[in-house]
C-alpha angles and dihedrals in degrees: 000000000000143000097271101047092044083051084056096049096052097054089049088065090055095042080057088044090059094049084064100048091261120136114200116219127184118235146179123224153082100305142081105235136256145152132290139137116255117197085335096314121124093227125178103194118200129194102244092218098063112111113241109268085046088055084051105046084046094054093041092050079052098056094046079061106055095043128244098200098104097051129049106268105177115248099254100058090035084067095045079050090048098043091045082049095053083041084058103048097059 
């Protein structure tokens, strides 16, 4: 996969995010990234630093979390949720 299509990946997560109320913001720091409100505000926060596919496989896992079933994901990133989700439950 290259850099562009990772690129767009990635801005179809947020794009599914969005579809649930979750802004996504960028930060630096010692963590890996999730999801949380913040002064009422659905907030995934992602460590900056991460390369791409990790940013990827962190929103995803969020995602898994927070649950897609109740909004169209396209198929595609429904299985990369859905993957991250089974990674998770190991």
């Amino acid at each position: 996969m290259s850099g562009m299509e990772k690129e767009a990946l990635l801005e179809q997560l947020r794009e599914t995010c969005e579809q649930l109320g979750y802004n996504i913001r960028y930060e630096k720091g010692d963590f890996d990234g999730g999801h949380c409100i913040l002064k009422e505000q659905r907030l995934l926060i992602v460590n900056k630093k991460f390369t791409i596919e990790r940013k990827i496989s962190t929103v995803a896992r969020a995602l898994g979390e927070l649950g897609v079933d109740a909004i169209f994901v396209r198929p595609a990133i429904r299985e990369l949720i859905e993957a991250e989700r089974e990674k998770g439950d190991r």
